[in-house]
C-alpha positions in Angstrom: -94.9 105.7 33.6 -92.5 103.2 34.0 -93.7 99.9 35.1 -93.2 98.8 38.8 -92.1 95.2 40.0 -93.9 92.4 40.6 -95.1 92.4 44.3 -93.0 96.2 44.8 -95.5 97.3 47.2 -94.1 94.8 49.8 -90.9 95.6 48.9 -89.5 98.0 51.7 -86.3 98.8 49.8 -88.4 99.9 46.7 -90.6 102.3 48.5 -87.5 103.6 50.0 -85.9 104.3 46.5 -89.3 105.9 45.7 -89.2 108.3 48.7 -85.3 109.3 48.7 -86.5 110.9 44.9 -88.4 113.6 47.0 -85.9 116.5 48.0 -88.1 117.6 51.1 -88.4 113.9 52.1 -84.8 112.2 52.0 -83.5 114.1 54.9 -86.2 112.6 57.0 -84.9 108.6 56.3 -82.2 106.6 57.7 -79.4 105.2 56.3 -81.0 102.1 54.3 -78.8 99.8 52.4 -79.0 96.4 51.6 -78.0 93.0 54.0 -74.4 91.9 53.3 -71.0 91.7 55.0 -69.5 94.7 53.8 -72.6 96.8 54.7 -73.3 95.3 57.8 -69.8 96.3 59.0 -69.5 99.7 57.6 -72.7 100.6 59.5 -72.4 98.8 62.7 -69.0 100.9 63.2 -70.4 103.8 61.5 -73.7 104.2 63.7 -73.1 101.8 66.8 -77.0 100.4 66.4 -79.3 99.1 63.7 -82.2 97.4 62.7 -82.0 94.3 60.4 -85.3 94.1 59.2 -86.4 91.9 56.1 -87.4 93.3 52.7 -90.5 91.8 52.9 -92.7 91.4 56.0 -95.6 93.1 58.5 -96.2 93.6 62.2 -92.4 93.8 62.7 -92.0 90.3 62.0 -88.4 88.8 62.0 -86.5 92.5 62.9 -83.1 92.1 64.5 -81.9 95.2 66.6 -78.1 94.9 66.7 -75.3 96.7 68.8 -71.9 97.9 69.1 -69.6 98.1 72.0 -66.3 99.1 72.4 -65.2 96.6 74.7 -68.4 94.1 74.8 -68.3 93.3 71.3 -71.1 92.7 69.3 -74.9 91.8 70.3 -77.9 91.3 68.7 -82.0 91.0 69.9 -84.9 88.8 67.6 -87.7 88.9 69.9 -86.7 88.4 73.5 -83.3 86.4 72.7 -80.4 88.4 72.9 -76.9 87.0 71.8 -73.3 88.7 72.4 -70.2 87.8 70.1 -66.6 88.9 70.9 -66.0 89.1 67.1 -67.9 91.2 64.0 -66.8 87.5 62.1 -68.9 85.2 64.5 -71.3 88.3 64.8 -72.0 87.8 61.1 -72.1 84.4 60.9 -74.7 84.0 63.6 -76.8 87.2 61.5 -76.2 85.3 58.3 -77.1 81.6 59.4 -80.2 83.1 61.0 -81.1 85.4 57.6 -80.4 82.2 55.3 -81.5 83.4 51.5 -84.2 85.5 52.8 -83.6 89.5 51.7 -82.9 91.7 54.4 -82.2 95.0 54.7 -80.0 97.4 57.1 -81.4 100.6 58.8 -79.3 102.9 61.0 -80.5 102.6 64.5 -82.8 105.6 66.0 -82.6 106.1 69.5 -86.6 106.7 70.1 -88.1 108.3 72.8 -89.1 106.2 75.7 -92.2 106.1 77.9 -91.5 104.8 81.8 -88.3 102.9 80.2 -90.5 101.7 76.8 -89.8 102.7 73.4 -92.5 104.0 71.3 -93.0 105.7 67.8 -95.5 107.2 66.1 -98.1 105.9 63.3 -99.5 108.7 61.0 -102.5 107.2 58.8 -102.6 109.6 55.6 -106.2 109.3 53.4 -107.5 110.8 50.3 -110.4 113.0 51.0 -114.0 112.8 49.3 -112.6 116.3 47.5 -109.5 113.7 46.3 -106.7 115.6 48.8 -104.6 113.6 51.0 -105.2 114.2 54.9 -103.9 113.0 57.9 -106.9 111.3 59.4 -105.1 109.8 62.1 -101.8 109.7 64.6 -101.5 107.5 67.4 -98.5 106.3 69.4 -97.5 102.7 69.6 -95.5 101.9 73.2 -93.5 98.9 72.5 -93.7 95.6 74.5 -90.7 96.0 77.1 -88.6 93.2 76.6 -89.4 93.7 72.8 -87.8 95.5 70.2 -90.2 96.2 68.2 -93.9 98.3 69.2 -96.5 96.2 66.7 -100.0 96.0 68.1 -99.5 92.4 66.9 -95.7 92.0 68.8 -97.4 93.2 71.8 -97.0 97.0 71.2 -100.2 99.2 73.1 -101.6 101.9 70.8 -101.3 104.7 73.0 -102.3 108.5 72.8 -99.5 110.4 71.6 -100.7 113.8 73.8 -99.6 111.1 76.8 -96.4 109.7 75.5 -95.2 113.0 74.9 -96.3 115.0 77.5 -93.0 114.3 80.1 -91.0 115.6 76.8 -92.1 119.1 75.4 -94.7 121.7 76.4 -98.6 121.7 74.7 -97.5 124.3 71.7 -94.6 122.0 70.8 -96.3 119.0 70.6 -99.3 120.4 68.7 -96.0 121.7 66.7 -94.6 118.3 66.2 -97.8 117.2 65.1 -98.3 119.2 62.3 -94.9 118.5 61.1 -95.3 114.5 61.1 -98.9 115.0 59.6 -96.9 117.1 56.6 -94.5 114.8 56.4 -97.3 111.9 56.1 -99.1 114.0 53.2 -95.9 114.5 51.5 -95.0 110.9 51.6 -98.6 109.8 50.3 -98.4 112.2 47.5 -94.9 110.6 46.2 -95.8 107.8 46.2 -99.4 108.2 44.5 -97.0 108.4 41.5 -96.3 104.9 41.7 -99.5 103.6 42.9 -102.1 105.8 41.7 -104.9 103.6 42.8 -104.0 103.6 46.6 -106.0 105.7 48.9 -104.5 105.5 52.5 -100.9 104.8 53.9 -99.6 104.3 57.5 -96.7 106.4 58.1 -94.8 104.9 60.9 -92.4 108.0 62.7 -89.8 107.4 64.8 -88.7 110.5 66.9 -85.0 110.5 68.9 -83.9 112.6 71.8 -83.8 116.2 69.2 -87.4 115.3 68.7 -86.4 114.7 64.9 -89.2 112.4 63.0 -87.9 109.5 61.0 -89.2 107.5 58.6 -89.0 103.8 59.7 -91.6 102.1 57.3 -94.5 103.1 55.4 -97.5 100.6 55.1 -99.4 99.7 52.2 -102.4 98.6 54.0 -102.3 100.2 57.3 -104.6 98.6 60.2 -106.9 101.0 60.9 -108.6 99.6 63.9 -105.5 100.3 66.4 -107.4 103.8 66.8 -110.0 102.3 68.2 -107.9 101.1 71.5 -108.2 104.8 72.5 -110.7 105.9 74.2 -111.3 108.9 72.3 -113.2 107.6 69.2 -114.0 110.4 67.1 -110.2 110.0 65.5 -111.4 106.2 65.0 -114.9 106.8 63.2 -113.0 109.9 60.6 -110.3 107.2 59.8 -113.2 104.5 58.9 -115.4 107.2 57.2 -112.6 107.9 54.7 -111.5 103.9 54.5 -115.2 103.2 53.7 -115.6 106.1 50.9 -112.2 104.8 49.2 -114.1 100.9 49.4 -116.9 102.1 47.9 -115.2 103.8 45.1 -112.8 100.7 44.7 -116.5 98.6 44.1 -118.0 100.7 41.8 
């Protein structure tokens, strides 16, 4: 096996080259290249929005959601700033002085769901079983902040059950539907990447869905928090997540 980079397991751009080598999983990512001018052009006409996120980072920290419109130019949001430029030129600027010789990465924009005006997504945390087969242990929605971009626990994001976020948007069968599919998708992703990091026993899957109800991959987590599930007050999803975190521990000390 060939060996990986230094420090590639915080690198979000390397887990995304690992993942786009799985047929049944590329269709599911967005759009991911690399920060520089040329890109940042070519995408911001291409899709309209995008996230600007940095190679390396967790919690959301230092993600840019940017915008284009026709006649309003160019905006951007870090946190609750927003700025507006009449030109992509000082639109660039402003992205590059901000960015500095940090590595940062583009991701085509998706339009997620909202809940009472919020955005939210969806965190799958895939496990490996005491048999040594990955499981979804855990999904739970996270409702972003609302004058936030992002929907972190630690940016102010509420874990939230995803039966209530998507109730207003499809019937009971389709969202036990939707679930399944996202949980597949989780396993699948686990399993490619096991290949690279054959040591690892749980990931966090974050799912962003738009308006078709597509999933999308927007990040997958190395070392997922897996307290967030306690916040709901069902806990039985909560004490299977820790059961299978404290079997892969005690394998790890032995």
């Amino acid at each position: 096996m060939t060996a990986k980079p230094i420090h590639s397991g915080l690198s979000k751009w390397y887990k995304t080259q690992l993942l786009l080598k799985n047929e049944t999983i590329k269709g599911f990512i967005p759009d991911t290249r690399r920060f520089n001018r040329r890109n940042l052009e070519q995408m911001m006409h291409g899709y309209g929005m995008i996230y600007i996120k940095p190679e390396r980072g967790t919690y959301g920290m230092g993600v840019i959601r940017a915008e284009r419109k026709d006649r309003q130019g160019y905006m951007y949001q870090y946190e609750e700033t927003v700025r507006r430029f009449a030109t992509f030129e000082a639109f660039h600027h402003s992205l590059a002085t901000r960015i500095g010789k940090r590595s940062y990465l583009l991701q085509k924009g998706i339009h997620l769901l909202k809940h009472h005006g919020r955005r939210f997504d969806i965190r799958v945390m895939v496990q490996l079983s005491p048999k040594g087969v990955w499981e979804a242990t855990g999904i739970i929605g996270r409702l972003g902040h609302p004058r936030k971009i992002v929907t972190n626990y630690h940016s102010g994001g509420k874990p939230t059950a995803v039966e209530h976020l998507l109730s207003t948007h499809l019937s009971a069968q389709q969202l036990v539907q939707l679930k399944g599919e996202m949980n597949r998708l989780g396993t699948r992703i686990a399993r490619q990447l096991k290949k690279t990091y054959p040591h690892h026993r749980q990931f966090g899957v974050d799912v962003g869905l738009d308006h078709s109800l597509k999933p999308w991959i927007i990040e997958v987590n190395m070392n997922p928090d897996p307290y967030i599930f306690n916040q709901l007050k069902d806990k039985s999803m909560y004490r299977r997540v820790m059961r299978y975190r404290g079997l892969g521990l005690k394998r790890k000390c032995r």
